[in-house]
C-alpha positions as CSV (number, residue, x, y, z in Angstrom):
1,X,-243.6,79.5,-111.1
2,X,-240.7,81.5,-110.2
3,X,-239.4,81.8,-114.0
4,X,-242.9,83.1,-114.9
5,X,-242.8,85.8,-112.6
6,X,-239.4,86.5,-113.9
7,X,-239.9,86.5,-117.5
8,X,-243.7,88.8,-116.7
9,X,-241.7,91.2,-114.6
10,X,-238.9,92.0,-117.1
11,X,-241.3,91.9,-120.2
12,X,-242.7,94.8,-118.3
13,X,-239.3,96.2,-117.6
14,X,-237.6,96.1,-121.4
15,X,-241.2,97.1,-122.4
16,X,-240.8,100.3,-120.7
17,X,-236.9,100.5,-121.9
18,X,-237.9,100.1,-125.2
19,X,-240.3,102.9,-125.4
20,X,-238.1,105.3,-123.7
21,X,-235.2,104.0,-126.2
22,X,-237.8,105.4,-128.7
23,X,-238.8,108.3,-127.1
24,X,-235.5,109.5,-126.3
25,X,-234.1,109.0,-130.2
26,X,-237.4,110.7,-131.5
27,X,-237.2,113.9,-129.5
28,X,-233.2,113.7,-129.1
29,X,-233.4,113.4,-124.9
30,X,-230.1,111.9,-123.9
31,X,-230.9,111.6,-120.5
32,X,-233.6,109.0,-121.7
33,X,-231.1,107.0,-123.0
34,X,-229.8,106.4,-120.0
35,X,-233.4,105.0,-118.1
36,X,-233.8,103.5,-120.9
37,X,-230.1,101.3,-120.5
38,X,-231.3,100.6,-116.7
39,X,-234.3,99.3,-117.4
40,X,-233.1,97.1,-120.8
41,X,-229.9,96.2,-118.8
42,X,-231.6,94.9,-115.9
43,X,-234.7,93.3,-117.7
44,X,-232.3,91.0,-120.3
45,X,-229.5,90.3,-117.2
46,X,-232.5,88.8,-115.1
47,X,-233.8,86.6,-118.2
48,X,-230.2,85.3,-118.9
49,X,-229.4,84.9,-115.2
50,X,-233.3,83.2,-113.9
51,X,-234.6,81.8,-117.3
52,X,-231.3,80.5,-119.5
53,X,-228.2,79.8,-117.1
54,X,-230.4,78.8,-113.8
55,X,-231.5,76.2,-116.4
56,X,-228.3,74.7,-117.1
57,X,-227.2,72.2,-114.2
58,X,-223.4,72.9,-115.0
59,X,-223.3,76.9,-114.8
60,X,-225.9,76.9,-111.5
61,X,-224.2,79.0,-109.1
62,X,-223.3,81.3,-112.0
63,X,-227.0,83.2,-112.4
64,X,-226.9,84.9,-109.2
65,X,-223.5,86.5,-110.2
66,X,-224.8,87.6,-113.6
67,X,-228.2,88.9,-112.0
68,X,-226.5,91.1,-109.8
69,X,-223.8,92.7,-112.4
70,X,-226.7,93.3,-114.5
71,X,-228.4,94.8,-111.2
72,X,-225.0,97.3,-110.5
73,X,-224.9,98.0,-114.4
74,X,-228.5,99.4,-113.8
75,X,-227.7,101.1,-111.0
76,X,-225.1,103.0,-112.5
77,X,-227.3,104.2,-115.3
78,X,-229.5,105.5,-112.9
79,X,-226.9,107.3,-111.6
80,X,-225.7,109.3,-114.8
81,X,-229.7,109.8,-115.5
82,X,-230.5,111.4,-112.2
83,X,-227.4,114.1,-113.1
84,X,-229.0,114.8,-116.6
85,X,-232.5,115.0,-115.6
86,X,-232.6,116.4,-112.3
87,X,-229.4,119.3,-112.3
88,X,-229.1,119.2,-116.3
89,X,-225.4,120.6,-116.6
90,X,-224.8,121.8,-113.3
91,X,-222.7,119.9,-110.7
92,X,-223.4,116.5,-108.9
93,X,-221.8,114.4,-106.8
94,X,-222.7,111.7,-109.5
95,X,-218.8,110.6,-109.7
96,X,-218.5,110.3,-106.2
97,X,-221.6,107.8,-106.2
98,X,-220.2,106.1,-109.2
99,X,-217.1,105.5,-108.1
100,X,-218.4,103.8,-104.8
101,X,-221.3,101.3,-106.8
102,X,-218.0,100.3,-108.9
103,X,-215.8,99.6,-106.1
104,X,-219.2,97.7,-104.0
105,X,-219.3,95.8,-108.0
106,X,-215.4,94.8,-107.7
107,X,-216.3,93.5,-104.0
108,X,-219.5,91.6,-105.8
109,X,-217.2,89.6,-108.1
110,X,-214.4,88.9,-106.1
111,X,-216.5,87.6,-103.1
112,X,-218.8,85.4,-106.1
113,X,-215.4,84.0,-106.8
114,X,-214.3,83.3,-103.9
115,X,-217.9,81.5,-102.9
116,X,-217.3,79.6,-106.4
117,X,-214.1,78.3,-105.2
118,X,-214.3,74.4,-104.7
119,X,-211.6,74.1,-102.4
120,X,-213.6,76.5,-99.9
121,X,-215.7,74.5,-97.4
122,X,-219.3,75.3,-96.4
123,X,-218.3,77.6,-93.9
124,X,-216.3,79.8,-95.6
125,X,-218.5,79.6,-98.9
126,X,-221.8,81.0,-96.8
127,X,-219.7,84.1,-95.5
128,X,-218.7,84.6,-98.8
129,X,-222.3,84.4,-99.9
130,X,-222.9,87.0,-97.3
131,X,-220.1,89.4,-98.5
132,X,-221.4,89.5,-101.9
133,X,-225.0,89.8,-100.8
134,X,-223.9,92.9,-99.2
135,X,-222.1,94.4,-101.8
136,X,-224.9,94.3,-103.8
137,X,-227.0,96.1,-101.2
138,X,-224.3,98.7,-101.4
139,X,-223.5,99.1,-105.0
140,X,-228.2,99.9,-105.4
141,X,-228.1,101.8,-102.3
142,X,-226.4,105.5,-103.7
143,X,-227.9,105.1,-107.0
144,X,-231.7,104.8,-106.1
145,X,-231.3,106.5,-102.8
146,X,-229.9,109.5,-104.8
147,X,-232.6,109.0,-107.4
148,X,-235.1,109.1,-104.7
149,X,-233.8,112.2,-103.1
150,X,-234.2,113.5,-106.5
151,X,-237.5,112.8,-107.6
152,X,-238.8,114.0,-104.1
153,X,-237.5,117.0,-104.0
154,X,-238.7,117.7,-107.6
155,X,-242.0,116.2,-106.6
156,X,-242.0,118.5,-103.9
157,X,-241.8,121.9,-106.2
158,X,-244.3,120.6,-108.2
159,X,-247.5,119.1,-106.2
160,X,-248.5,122.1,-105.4
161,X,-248.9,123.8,-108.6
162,X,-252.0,123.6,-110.3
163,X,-250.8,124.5,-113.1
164,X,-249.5,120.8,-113.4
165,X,-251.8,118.0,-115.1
166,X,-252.5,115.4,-112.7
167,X,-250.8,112.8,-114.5
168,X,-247.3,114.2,-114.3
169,X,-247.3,114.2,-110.5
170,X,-248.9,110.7,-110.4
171,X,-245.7,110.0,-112.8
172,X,-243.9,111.8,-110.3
173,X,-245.4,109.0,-107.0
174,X,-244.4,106.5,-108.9
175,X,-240.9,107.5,-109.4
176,X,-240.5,107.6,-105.8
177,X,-243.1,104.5,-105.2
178,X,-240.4,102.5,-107.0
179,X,-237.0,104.2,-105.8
180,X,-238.4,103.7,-101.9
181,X,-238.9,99.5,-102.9
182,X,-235.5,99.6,-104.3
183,X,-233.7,101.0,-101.2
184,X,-235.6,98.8,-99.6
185,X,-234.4,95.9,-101.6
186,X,-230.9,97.7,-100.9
187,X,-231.1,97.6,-96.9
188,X,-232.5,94.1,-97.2
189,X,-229.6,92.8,-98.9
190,X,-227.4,95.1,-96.5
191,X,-229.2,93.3,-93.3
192,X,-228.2,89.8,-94.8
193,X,-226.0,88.5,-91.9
194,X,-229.4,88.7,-90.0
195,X,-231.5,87.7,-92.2
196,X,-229.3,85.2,-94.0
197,X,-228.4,84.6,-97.5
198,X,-231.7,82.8,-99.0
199,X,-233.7,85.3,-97.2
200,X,-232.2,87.9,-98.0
201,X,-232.6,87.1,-101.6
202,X,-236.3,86.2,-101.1
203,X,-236.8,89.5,-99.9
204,X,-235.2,91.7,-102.0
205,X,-236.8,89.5,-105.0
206,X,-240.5,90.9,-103.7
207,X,-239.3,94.3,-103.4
208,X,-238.7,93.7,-107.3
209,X,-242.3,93.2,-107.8
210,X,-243.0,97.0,-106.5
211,X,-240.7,98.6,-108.1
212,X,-241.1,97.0,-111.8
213,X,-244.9,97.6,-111.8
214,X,-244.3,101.1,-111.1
215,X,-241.6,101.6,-113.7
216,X,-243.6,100.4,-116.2
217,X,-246.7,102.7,-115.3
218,X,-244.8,105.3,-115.4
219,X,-242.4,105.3,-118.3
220,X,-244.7,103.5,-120.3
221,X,-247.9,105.2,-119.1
222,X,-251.2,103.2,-120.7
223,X,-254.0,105.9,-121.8
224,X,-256.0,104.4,-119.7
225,X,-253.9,105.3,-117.1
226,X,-253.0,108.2,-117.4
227,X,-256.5,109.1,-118.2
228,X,-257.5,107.8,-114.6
229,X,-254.7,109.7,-113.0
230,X,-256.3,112.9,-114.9
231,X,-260.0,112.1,-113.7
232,X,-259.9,114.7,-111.4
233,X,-261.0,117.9,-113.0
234,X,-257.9,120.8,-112.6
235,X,-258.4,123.9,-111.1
236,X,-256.4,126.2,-113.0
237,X,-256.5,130.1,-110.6
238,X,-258.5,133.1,-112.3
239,X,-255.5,135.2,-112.5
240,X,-253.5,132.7,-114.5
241,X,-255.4,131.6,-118.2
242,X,-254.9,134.6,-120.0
243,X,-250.9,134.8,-118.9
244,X,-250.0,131.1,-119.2
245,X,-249.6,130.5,-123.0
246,X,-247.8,134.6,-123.4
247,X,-245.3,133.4,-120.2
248,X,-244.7,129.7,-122.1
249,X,-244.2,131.3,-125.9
250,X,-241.5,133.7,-124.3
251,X,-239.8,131.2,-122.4
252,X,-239.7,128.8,-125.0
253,X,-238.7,131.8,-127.7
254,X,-235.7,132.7,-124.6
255,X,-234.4,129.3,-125.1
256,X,-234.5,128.9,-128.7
257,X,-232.7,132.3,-129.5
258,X,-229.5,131.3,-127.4
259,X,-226.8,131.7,-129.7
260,X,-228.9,131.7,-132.6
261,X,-229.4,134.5,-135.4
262,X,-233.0,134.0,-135.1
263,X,-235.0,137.0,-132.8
264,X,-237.3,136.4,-130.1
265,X,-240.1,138.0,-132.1
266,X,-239.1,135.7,-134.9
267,X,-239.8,132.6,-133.0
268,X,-243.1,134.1,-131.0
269,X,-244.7,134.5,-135.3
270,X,-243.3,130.6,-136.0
271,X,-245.0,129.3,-133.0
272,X,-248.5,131.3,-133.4
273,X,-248.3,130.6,-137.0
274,X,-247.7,127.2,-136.5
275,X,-250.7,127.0,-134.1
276,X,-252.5,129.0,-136.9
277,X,-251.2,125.5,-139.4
278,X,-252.7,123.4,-137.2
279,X,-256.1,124.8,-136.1
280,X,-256.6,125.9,-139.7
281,X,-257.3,129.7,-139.1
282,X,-255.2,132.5,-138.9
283,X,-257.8,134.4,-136.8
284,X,-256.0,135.8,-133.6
285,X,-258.9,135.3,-131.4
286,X,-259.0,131.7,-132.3
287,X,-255.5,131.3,-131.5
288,X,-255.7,132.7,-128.3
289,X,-258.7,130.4,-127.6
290,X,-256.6,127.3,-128.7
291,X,-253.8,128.3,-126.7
292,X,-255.7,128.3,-123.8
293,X,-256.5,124.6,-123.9
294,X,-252.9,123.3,-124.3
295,X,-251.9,121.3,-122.2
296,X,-248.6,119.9,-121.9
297,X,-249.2,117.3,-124.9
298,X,-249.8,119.7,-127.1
299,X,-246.6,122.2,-126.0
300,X,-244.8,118.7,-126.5
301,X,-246.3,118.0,-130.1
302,X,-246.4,121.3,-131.3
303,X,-242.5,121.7,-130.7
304,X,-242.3,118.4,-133.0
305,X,-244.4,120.1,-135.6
306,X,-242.2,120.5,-139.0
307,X,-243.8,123.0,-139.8
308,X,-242.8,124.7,-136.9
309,X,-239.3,123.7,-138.0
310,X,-239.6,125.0,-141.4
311,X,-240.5,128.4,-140.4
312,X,-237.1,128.3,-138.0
313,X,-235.4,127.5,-141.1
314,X,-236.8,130.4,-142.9
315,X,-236.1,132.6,-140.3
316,X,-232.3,132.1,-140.7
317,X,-232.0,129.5,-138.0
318,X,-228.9,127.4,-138.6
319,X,-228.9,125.2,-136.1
320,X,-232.9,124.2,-135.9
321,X,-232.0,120.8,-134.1
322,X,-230.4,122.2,-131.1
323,X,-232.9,125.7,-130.8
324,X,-236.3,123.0,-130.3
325,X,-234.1,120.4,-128.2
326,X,-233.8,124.0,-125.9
327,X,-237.4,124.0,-125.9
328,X,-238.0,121.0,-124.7
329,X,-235.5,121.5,-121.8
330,X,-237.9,124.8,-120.6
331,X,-240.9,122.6,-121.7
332,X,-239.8,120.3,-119.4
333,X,-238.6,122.3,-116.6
334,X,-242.1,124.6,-117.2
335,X,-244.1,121.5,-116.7
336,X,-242.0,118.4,-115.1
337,X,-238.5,117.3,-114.9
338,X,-240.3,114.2,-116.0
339,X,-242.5,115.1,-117.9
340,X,-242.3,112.7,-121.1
341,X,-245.0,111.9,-123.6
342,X,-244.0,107.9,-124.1
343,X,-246.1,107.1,-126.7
C-alpha cells in the first residue's frame, strides 16, 4: 500500500514538473526551470528510494538516505526559484539560505553513515538516526519557510485587487497551502528526539500528501479547476475598464523598448494590429471592445503571437526574443508573480 501511495503522489509531482519543464522552455521563463527541477528531483528520488532500492533486501537502509538528498536537492531549487520569481534581479538572502541547507545536507550524510556503520551498536545507531532526521528538518526548513514568506506576502498585494482573476489567487492559496505542510513536515522532523525516529518519518510522510496535491493543482491547473476557482463572477470597479487595456499596452510597450531601437508608439501599432490579426477587423471600436475582455490568458497568448513578433521584426527590433521575454516579466508582475498559463 505504501508504494502505491508513493508511486500516485510523485506521478502527480513529475507530472506537474514536466509541464512547467514545458512551459518554462516555450515561453523562455528560467525561473520555471528551477520548480520545475524541485518537483522532478524530488518526484524520481522518492520512486528510486520507496519503489526500487527499498525493494532490494541488500541496499535496505540505503532508501531513506537517497530520499532525503533528493528531498535537500529540492529544497535548494526552491531556494534559487523563490529569488527569481519573487525579487527578479534584486538582492536576497538566497546564498545565505543555501549555504545553511548544504551544510544541514553534509550533516544528513555523514550522520546516514555513521548509522550505517556496523560496528555501531543499537544505541548509538538510533541517535544517529535522530541526527540525520534532524538535519533533514533543517536543510527543508529555510527553503520552504522562505518560499512561504514569499508567496504570502505576494498573496497579500494581490487578494485584494479585483482586477485579478480568481484563479490566480486560488493559485496563489495553494502555494502557501503546500509551503505551510512542508514546514510542517520540517518541524516534525526537527521535534524527532520527542517524537522518535519512525514517527517522525510517519509524520512528515503525511504532511507529503498536502503538499503534493497542492503542487499539482497548482502548477498543473486542470480546466476544470481553474474553471471552478473562476466561478465566481468578478467585479471589475466602474472607473477601471476603459483605462485597463491603455495602462497594460504602455507598460508592456515600456518594457519592450529597453535598450531597443524600436519606439513605444512602434510597439502600441504591433500590439493593436496584432489584436486587429486576430479578431479579423481593423475597426478601432472593435478593438477596443476586444481589449476589454482580455483577461490574462489572452495578454499571455497574444504576447506568443508571431505575428506579433513579425511586426517587432519589421519595426527594426533586433533583439525580438529578449523585448517579449520583458513583457512577460510586466505581464506577470501586472497580473501575478505566479501567474503561469501551464497548459
Amino acid at each position: 500500500m505504501q508504494i502505491v501511495i508513493v508511486l500516485i503522489l510523485s506521478v502527480l509531482q513529475l507530472s506537474a514538473g514536466l509541464r512547467l519543464i514545458q512551459v518554462a522552455r516555450r515561453d523562455r521563463m528560467d525561473n520555471l526551470g528551477w520548480l520545475a527541477a524541485a518537483f522532478s528531483i524530488a518526484a524520481v528520488f522518492y520512486i528510486l528510494a520507496w519503489v526500487v532500492i527499498g525493494q532490494m533486501p541488500g541496499l535496505r537502509g540505503w532508501n531513506v538516505f537517497i530520499a532525503i538528498i533528493g528531498e535537500t536537492l529540492s529544497a535548494i531549487c526552491i531556494l534559487f526559484f523563490t529569488h527569481a520569481t519573487f525579487y527578479q534581479g534584486r538582492s536576497s538572502p538566497r546564498w545565505i539560505y543555501a549555504t545553511l541547507t548544504i551544510l544541514a545536507a553534509v550533516g544528513v550524510v555523514w550522520f546516514n553513515l555513521q548509522n550505517l556503520n556496523p560496528t555501531n551498536d543499537a544505541d548509538q545507531r538510533t541517535f544517529f538516526q535522530l541526527g540525520m532526521t534532524m538535519m533533514v528538518g533543517v536543510a527543508k526548513f529555510f527553503p520552504w519557510s522562505w518560499h512561504l514568506w514569499a508567496g504570502w506576502q505576494s498573496y497579500a498585494q494581490v487578494s485584494v485587487s479585483q482586477d485579478i482573476e480568481n484563479w490566480i489567487k486560488g493559485r496563489y492559496r495553494l502555494v502557501i497551502g503546500y509551503s505551510i505542510a512542508m514546514v510542517t513536515g520540517s518541524l516534525i522532523l526537527l521535534a524527532a528526539p520527542l517524537l522518535g525516529f519512525n514517527v517522525a518519518n510517519s509524520l512528515t510522510g503525511l504532511t507529503l500528501i498536502f503538499a503534493i496535491v497542492p503542487q499539482f493543482l497548482a502548477w498543473v491547473m486542470p480546466e476544470p479547476y481553474r474553471k471552478w476557482l473562476n466561478r465566481a463572477p468578478r467585479v471589475v470597479p466602474k472607473a477601471q475598464p476603459q483605462q485597463r487595456p491603455q495602462l497594460m499596452i504602455t507598460a508592456l510597450s515600456t518594457a519592450m523598448i529597453q535598450d531597443s531601437p524600436v519606439t513605444s508608439m512602434a510597439c502600441h501599432f504591433a500590439i493593436r494590429q496584432t489584436i486587429s490579426q486576430i479578431i479579423g477587423s481593423e475597426d478601432a471600436k472593435a478593438i477596443d471592445q476586444y481589449l476589454q475582455t482580455m483577461g490574462y490568458n489572452e495578454w499571455e497568448s497574444l504576447l506568443r503571437d508571431t505575428g506579433l513578433r513579425q511586426l517587432l521584426i519589421n519595426s527594426g527590433a533586433t533583439d525580438v526574443n529578449l523585448m517579449l521575454q520583458r513583457a512577460r516579466n510586466i505581464l506577470i508582475e501586472k497580473q501575478s508573480l505566479l501567474t503561469m498559463t501551464v497548459q
